[in-house]
C-alpha positions in Angstrom: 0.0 0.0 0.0 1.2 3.5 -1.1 1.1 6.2 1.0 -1.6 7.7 -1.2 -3.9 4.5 -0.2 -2.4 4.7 3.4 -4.0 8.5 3.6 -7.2 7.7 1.7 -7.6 4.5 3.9 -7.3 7.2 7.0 -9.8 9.5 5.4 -12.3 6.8 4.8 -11.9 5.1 8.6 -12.4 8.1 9.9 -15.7 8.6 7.6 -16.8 5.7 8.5 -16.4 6.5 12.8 -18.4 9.7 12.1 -21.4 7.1 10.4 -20.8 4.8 13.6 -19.2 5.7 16.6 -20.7 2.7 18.7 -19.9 -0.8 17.2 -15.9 -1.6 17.5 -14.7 2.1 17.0 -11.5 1.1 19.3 -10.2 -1.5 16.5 -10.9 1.1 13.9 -9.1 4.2 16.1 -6.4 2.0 16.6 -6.0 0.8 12.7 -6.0 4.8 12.1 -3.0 5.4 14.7 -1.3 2.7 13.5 -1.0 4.0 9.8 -0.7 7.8 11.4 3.0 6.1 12.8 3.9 4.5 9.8 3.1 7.3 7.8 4.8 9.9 10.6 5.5 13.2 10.1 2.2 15.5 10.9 0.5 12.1 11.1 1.8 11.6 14.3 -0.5 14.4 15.3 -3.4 12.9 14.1 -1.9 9.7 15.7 -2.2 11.5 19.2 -5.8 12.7 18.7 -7.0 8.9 18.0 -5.1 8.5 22.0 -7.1 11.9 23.0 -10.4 10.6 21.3 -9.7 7.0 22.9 -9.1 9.1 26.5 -12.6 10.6 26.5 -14.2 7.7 25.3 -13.4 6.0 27.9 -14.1 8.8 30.4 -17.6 10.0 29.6 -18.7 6.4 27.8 -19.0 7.6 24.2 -17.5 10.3 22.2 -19.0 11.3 18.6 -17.8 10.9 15.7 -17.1 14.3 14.7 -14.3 14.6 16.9 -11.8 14.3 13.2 -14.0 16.0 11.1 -11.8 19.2 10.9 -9.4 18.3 13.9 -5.4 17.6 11.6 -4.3 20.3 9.1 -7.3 18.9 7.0 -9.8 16.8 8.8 -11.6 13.8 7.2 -13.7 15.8 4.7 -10.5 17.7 3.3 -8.3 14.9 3.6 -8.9 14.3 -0.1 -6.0 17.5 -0.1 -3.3 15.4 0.6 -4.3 12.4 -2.2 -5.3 12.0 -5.6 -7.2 9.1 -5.2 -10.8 8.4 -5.5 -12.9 6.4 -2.8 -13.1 3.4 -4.2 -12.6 0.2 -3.6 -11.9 -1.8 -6.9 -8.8 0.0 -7.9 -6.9 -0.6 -4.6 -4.1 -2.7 -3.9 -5.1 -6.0 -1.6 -4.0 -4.6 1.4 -5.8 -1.6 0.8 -8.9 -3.8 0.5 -8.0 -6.0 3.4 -7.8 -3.1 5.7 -10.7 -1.4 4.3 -12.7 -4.7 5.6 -12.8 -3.1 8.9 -14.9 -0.4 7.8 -18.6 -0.7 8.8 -20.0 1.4 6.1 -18.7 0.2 3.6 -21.8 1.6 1.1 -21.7 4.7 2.0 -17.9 5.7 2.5 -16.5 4.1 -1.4 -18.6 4.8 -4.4 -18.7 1.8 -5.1 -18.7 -0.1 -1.8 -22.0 -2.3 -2.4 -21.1 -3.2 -5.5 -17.8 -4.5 -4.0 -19.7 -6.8 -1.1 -22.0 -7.9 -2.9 
């Protein structure tokens, strides 16, 4: 995985724990961080906000989703500034696709995510 994919796989995990902040969003935050440290750099920012959203998660028992909306230089809905890539699925390399399995939206965050479950 390139880091274009490793920054567009970011942007679309982070998506996806704005649609659902309940169901497993500590495997997810923790998937993010861990690309955030590969990728280092600024990304280690955005690698310490996944701790900070984790922090007050556990504190006050949920924490929504729009936490990385605009939080990083970007935020998940301007990501998109730091890629070239499209949010798809079936152009991706397999890891890309393996890792992108841990999205729970899957429909809604790639254009053409139900196709690709189907």
């Amino acid at each position: 995985m390139d880091k274009e994919e490793k920054i567009l796989l970011i942007q679309c995990l982070l998506y996806d724990i704005r649609l659902n902040w309940g169901d497993d969003i500590e495997s997810r935050i923790n998937l993010v961080k861990k690309i955030c440290l590969e990728l280092g750099g600024d990304f280690e920012t955005l690698a310490k906000q996944c701790d900070a959203f984790l922090d007050m998660k556990n504190k006050c028992g949920y924490v929504d989703g729009r936490f990385f909306r605009e939080e990083f230089p970007y935020g998940y809905e301007n990501m998109y500034n730091l890629h070239s890539l499209i949010n798809t699925l079936s152009n991706r390399s397999q890891e890309f696709k393996k890792y992108a399995k841990n999205i729970t939206y899957p429909d809604i965050v790639f254009r053409d995510g139900k196709q690709f479950y189907e």
